[in-house]
C-alpha positions, 0 to 999 in steps of 0.5 A: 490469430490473424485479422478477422475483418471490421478493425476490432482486435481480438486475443486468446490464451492456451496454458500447457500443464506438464505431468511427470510419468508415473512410476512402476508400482512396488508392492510391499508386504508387512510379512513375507511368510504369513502363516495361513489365516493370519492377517496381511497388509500390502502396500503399493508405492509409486513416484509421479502424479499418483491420482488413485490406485487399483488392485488386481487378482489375475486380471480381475479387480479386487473390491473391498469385502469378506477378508479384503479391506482397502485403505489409504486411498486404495495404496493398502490391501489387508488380507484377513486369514490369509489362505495359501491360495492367496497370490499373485496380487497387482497393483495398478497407479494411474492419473487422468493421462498415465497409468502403470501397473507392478509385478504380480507379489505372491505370498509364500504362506505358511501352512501344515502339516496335514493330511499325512500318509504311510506308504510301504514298499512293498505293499503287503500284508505280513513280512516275512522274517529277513525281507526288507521294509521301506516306510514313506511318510509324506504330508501337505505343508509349507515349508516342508515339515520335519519327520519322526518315527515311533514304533510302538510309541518308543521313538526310533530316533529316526528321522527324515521322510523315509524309514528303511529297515533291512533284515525285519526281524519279530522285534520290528512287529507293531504300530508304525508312527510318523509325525510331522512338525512345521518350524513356521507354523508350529504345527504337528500332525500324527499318522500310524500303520501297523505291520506283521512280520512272520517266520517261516515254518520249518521242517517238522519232526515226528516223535512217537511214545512207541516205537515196536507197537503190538497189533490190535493191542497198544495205542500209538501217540505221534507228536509234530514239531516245527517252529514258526508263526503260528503254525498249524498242522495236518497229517496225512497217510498215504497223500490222503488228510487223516481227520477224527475217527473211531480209531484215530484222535487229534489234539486241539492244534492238531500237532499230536495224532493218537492211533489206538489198536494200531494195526499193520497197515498204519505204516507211514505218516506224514506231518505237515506244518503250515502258516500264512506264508509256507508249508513245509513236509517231515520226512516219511514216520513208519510204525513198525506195527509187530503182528502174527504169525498168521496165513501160513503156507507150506509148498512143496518142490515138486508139487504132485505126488513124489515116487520112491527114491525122489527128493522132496523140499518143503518150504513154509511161509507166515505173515509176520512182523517179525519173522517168525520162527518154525519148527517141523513135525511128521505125524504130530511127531518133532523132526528137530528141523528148525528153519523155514525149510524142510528137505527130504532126500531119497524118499521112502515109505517112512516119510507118507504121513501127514507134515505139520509147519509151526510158527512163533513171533516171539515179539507178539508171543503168538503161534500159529500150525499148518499141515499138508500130506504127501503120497507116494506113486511108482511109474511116471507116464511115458510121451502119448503118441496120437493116431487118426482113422482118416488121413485126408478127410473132405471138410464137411463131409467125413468124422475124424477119429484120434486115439491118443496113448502112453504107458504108466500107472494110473494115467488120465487124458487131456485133448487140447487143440492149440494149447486150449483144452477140448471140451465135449460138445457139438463138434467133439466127442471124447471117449469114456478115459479120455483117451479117444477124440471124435472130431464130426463134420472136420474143418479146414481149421481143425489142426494142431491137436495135443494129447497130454497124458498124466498121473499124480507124480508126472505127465507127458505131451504128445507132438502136435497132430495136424490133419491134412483136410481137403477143402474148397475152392471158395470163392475166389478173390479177383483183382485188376492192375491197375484197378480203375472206373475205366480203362483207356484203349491201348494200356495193359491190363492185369487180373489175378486170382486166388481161391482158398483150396487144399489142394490148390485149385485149378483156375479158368477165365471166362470174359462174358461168360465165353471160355478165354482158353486161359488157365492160371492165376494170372490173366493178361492184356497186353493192348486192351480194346473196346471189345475187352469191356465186360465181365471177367469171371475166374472159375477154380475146381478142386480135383479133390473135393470135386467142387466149383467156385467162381468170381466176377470182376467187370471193367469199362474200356474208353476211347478218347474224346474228339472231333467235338461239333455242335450243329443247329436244326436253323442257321437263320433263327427269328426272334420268338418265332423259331425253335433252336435244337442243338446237337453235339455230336462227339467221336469216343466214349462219351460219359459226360456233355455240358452246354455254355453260352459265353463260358457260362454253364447253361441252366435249364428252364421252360424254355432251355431243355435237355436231352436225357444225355444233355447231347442236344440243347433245345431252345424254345422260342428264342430271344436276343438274349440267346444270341452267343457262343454256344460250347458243348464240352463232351467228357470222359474220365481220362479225356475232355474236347469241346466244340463251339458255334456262334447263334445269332437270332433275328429280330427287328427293326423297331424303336426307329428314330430319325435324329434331328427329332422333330418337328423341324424348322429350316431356313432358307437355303440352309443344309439339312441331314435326317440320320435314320436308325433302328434296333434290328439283327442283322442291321436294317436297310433303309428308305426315305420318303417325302409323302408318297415319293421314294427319296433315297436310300440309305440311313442319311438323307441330305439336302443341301440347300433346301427351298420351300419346296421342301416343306411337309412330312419325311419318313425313315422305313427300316426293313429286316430282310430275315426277319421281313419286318418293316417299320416306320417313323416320320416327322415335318420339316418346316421352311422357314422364309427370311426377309431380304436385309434392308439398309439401315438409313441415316437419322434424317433418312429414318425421320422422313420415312418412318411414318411411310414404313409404318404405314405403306410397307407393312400392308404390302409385305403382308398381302405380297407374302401371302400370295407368294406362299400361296403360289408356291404351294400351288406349284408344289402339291397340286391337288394335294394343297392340304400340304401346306403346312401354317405355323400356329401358336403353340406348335398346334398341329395342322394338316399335312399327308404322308402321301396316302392318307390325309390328316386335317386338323381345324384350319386357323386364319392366317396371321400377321405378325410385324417385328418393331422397327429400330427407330433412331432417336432424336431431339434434344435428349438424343445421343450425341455418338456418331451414327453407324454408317453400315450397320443393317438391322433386319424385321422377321415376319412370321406367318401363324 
């Protein structure tokens, strides 16, 4: 150190300790592989000057407590029953300078197996016969355990985590088990499943324990079979479920069906046999149920009665199962005929009597007789022929007679029109035998008549007969090519007509009810005109009958539209004053009119009217807002034009305003320009005024430079020539009079004359001012002094004329108002900066 002064000495020591760092810390473990909630200590060592140690969980310190015990100056943490989330531990080596930490140790604990778990794929609730089964056995532990499997508690000698079986078959049924061993911690643990294989169901066969049962007699047993898991069965006739009846049984498992006094319509039987996984079908079982002979029926070929020399077939028919046999008799009396079938050829007298068929089932030894007879008749009947009283009656008016008739013995009468047999009643009466048909009133639809003559062994038909019956004209059918609503001028037109009549009616055309001198079915019209519009009437007479009949058919016949206009009763309209009345007048034929303003249809209501023909538009008390494009739109079917006009309606002027707004305040000297504007159709002209006095004209007044003569009150007037309103607005313009500049003084200047300014200067400018504002007025107005106009606190209003009528407020007394004055400062606190030679500073003075 160096000297301090006073001659003493004084010294001082300074001792330096060196430290070793201190090392990475190491942790070591009195077992790497604990087994879970077994005990374990952990060292930590490190070189250097060690003070204490500390440990760490993750970032957080471990204090002693519960299961952590710390010894040996913290270099040992025990562990008791350590868990397998236990890991991750630090150490942590410092001194008072120097500090140093391990790697995180992590324990490998030992634990399990538990919480073991079967999984099958596929998942499923039965297997069937021949699929394949994978088993999964999974557990929780460390390490990972070793795997057995059991079926049944016999081993399978399997081992791993899986168990596969292909091809399952009934042995593979069972209770499924999986253990689990862990080498480190010497532990087993133990889960089961169960699974069930199943066999499909084959096809089932019927057996029955009668195969030719008899009907009503014998009891039939059919037996189902099929193999499979528990298979169950139902039986069905004819797709529907037998269950349990008076005639029908089944066995507790439903495989046999008893069917007693079995009958023929117990025919085919299905078994179906089913189990959880399938159902499978037997083919079709038929009982062939014997039964008859019974319903016999002998036919005969021909079926009426046979003449002499004629050949006769019999032929007889049993239901029966089997076929019965026949056997044939004449009188009660055997022919030796056996066979269905009996032929007769060349008939005789002999053969009339009575024919009996037999019939046995030699499976139910059952018989069962039939008997028919048989006449004999000598002429058949010869073709009819029909004749008529009239042969060309009127409908309506005349009775037809037809008379039908045919040789033979023994002949009867039918009459059928149209293939459908004629029954007497209101318009037809028959004859006594038949043979006679009276037809009253005859209709055009009476035609087609048949007689049909008969006897026991034949019968003959007539031709068709057909009356010719005059009838008609009924009315005719007009109709029009092409059929329209309307018809333009110039195309051709077709009408046809066409009444019903025998004979055909003779056709005349009438238009309007005047003869066209035009006969025939067709009427023509090359070039049609306005004049074709009307009714076209077709009349047809039947020369016969001597009748008239007639139809009507109208048609329209248009010209195009055009030369659409639309003109207005005033060209001039003002605002809520006049009425508008539109007219739209078209040249053609005119089926529709639509108004629009500005390309919208227009709408009727108070005050927007239409005629009953919307040809005018009405407009009651106009407004601007009916200012627009007017469009009148005249149409017809085949055509559309349109004419346009512009309404304008008048109004105005108001909301006049004069911009600047007012009130004004001007300098002296300086320009000013008042802008004049209104609403107003058309636009307004315009006038200024200052009082009384006309200025100019025009929406702008300008004043270049104005004086103090240009004080008082302007007015803007706009005027409508149209409407011949007028409006006003008017405001005050204010002139503002500014003092003269004055030098600004040096600082001695300012010193020697502030007093005298204050003083002097002030009382004179004041009195001066006055006078000369009063003389300027004076000058100015005349008589009509009250146009001055005082500035008053609070922009107060005062007097002032429009140059007609004077408004006076409550005079004010005159005030002055004095503006400081900028005094340099001197003196021993003053600014030392230069004094600004040229600088001008100004004093306003206000009058109030």
């Amino acid at each position: 150190m160096g000297p301090t002064g006073g001659g003493a000495d004084a010294s001082a020591t300074l001792t330096l300790h060196v430290l070793e760092s201190i090392s990475k810390p190491i942790i070591s473990s009195n077992n790497a592989n604990p087994v879970e909630h077994n005990d374990v200590t952990l060292t930590c060592t490190a070189s250097g000057p060690v003070d204490s140690y500390y440990w760490l969980k993750g970032d957080k310190i471990i204090n002693p407590g519960g299961r952590i015990v710390l010894g040996g100056d913290n270099t040992t943490l025990t562990i008791s029953g350590v868990l397998r989330s236990d890991g991750g531990f630090t150490c942590y080596a410092y001194n008072a300078i120097d500090g140093n930490r391990s790697d995180p140790y992590y324990l490998n604990v030992s634990y399990g197996p538990e919480s073991l778990t079967i999984s099958i794929n596929p998942q499923s609730d039965f297997y069937i016969l021949g699929s394949d089964v994978i088993f999964s056995c999974s557990a929780v532990s460390n390490p990972i355990p070793e795997f057995q499997w059991y079926l049944n508690g016999n081993s399978l000698q399997r081992n791993g985590q899986q168990l596969i079986i292909s091809d399952i078959s009934l042995n593979n049924n069972g209770n499924y088990t999986c253990e689990a061993f862990n080498n480190a911690t010497k532990g087993y643990s133990v889960t089961t499943t169960d699974i069930l294989v199943v066999e499909p169901v084959s096809k089932p066969t019927i057996t029955s324990n009668d195969t030719n049962p008899i009907e009503y007699i014998d009891t039939v047993a059919l037996t189902c079979h099929a193999s499979g898991t528990a298979v169950s069965y139902r039986w069905n006739m004819e797709n529907e479920t037998i269950n349990s009846s008076d005639r029908i049984g089944l066995s507790n498992d439903n495989s046999t069906l008893t069917i007693s006094e079995v009958l023929r319509s117990d025919d085919e039987f299905t078994c179906y046999g089913y189990n959880m996984i399938n159902e499978n079908a037997s083919d079709p079982y038929l009982l062939n149920v014997n039964y008859g002979p019974e319903y016999l029926n002998i036919s005969k070929d021909p079926q009426l009665t046979f003449h002499l020399g004629s050949n006769v077939n019999f032929s007889c028919s049993a239901v029966s199962n089997p076929t019965s046999e026949f056997q044939w008799y004449l009188n009660g009396n055997s022919l030796q005929q056996n066979g269905h079938q009996l032929i007769i050829t060349d008939i005789s007298l002999n053969d009339t009597g009575n024919y009996t068929c037999e019939a046995y089932n030699n499976a139910t030894k059952r018989y069962s007789l039939i008997t028919t007879d048989m006449i004999v008749v000598v002429e058949p009947v010869s073709k009819p022929n029909v004749t008529a009283s009239v042969t060309n009656p009127v409908e309506l008016n005349d009775t037809v007679v037809l008379t039908c008739f045919a040789s033979g013995t023994a002949i009867s009468y039918q009459w059928l029109q149209d293939n459908n047999a004629i029954n007497p009643g209101d318009r037809f009466d028959l004859s006594g035998d038949n043979s006679n048909l009276t037809i009253s009133g005859v209709l055009r639809s009476d035609g087609g008549f048949t007689c049909y003559a008969f006897n026991s062994i034949s019968a003959m038909t007539s031709d068709p007969y057909h009356l010719n019956v005059s009838y008609g004209p009924d009315s005719p059918n007009v109709s029009v090519n092409p059929d329209l609503s309307a018809y333009l001028t110039g195309r051709t037109v077709t009408f046809s007509c066409f009444a019903d009549s025998n004979p055909p009616a003779e056709l005349e055309w009438n238009l309007n009810n005047t003869s066209l001198q035009h006969k025939g079915q067709r009427l023509i019209i090359d070039s049609i005109t306005l004049n074709s519009t009307g009714n076209y009437t077709c009349q047809a007479f039947n020369n016969l009958t001597k009748r008239y009949s007639a139809s009507t058919k109208q048609i329209v016949v248009i010209e195009p539209v055009s030369n659409v206009t639309v003109s207005s009763n005033n060209s001039k309209p003002i605002e809520n004053i006049d009425t508008i009345l539109l007219t739209c007048n078209a040249s053609g034929s005119i089926q529709s009119r639509i108004w629009y303003q500005d390309a919208q249809v227009i709408k009727e209501d108070d005050r927007v009217i239409t005629s009953p023909d919307n040809a005018t538009l009405t407009i009651i008390s106009v407004n601007r807002n009916n200012s627009g494009t007017y469009r009148c739109n005249a149409s017809n079917d085949f055509s559309s034009n349109f004419g346009d006009t512009n309404l304008q309606i008048n109004y105005g002027p108001e909301k006049v305003i004069i911009t600047p707004r007012g009130p004004i305040q001007v300098e002296l000297g300086k320009t000013l320009t008042l802008n004049c504007a209104a609403q107003s159709v058309p636009p307004a002209t315009y006038e200024w005024y200052n009082g009384s006095s006309l200025l100019q004209t025009g929406q702008t007044y300008n004043i270049e430079s104005i004086s103090l003569n240009a004080d008082g009150s302007y007015t803007c007037r706009a005027y409508n020539n149209i409407t011949t309103k007028s409006k006003n607005t008017t405001i005050q313009v204010t002139v503002k009079a500014v003092s003269p500049p004055v030098k600004k003084l040096s600082v001695g200047g300012i010193i020697g004359i502030v007093i005298a300014v204050l003083v002097v200067v002030t009382l004179i400018i004041g009195i001066t001012a006055w006078m000369f504002k009063q003389k300027i007025c004076r000058a100015k107005c005349g008589s009509q002094h009250n146009n001055i106009k005082m500035a008053s606190q609070g922009n107060e209003p005062v007097s002032y004329s429009n140059g007609t009528n004077t408004q006076t407020t409550k005079p004010k007394e005159i005030d002055v108002v004095y503006a400081q004055p900028y005094i340099l400062q001197q003196g021993p606190n003053a600014s030392t900066a230069s004094t600004e030679i040229n600088k001008t500073d100004y004093a306003e003075l206000k009058f109030k």
